[in-house]
N, C-alpha and C positions, 0 to 999 in steps of 0.2 A: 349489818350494823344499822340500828336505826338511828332515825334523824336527831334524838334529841341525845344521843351518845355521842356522835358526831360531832355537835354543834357542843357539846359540852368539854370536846377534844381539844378542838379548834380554838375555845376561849383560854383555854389552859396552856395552850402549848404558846397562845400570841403573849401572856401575860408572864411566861418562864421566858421568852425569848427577850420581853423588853425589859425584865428585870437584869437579865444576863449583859444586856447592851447598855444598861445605865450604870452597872457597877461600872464595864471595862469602859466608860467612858472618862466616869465623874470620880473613880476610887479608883483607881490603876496604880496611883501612884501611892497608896499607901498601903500596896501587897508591893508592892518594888522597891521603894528606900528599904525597908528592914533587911532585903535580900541584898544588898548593893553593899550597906552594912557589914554585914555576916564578911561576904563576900573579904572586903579589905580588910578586916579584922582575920581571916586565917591568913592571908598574903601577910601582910604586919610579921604576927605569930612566926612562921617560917622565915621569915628575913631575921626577926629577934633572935630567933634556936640558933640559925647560921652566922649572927656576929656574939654571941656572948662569950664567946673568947677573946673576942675583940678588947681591947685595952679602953678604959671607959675614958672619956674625955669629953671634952668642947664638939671637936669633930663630927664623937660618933652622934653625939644628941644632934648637931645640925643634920646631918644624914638621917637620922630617923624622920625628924621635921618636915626635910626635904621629900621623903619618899611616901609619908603618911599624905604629904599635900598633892606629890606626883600623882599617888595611887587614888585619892578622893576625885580628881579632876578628873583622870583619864574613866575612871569605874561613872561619876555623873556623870559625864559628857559625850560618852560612845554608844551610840546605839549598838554594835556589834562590836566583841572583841576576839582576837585572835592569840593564841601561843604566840604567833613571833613579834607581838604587841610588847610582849613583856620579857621576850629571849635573851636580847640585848642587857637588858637589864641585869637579870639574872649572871651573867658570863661576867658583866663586868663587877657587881658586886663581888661574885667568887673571887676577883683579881685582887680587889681589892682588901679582899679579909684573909689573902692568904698571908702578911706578912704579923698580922695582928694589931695594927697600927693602922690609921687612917690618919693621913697630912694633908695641910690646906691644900696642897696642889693635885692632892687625888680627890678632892672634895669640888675645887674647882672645875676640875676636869667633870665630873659626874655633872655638875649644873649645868657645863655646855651642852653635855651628852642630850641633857633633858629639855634645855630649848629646842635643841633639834629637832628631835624625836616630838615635841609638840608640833614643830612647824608642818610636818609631816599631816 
């Protein structure tokens, strides 16, 4: 290889590597909101599919309220997430939309559920 292929490697490769290091520095976060987005918006989606049987009321709109504000917080605020992050979750909503009705006291009960689960 001669020197001036080399040294024309060298400039190219320093100026792809600092280009690559200023995006993930200074734009990271605007390749990550749109995904974090997406993200709660199919979770939303699948919890909507599984209560539309559900009897429409006060309740379930607090319930949606609740779980679109649960799922924004936990999705911005965790560096890593896990399945059993959201297991719990999942089992007890199934509890609760099996009888097709949601009451303040199961409503209640979920809000404890989700201090907890934050304090965590």
């Amino acid at each position: 290889m001669r020197k001036g292929c080399f040294v024309k490697s060298i400039i190219i490769l320093t100026v792809l590597v600092a280009a690559i290091l200023y995006i993930i520095q200074n734009h990271l976060d605007d390749l990550v909101k749109p995904g974090k987005k997406i993200i709660k918006d199919l979770v939303m989606s699948d919890i909507e599919d599984d209560f539309i049987y559900v009897k429409a009321g006060p309740e379930k709109d607090s319930l949606k309220i609740i779980l679109e504000n649960y799922l924004t917080e936990k999705i911005e605020n965790a560096d890593e997430i896990s399945d059993k992050d959201f297991d719990w979750l999942g089992v007890y909503l199934n509890k609760m939309a099996e009888d097709s009705v949601i009451d303040e006291s199961e409503l209640e009960k979920f809000k404890e559920l989700i201090k907890e689960n934050k304090a965590k």
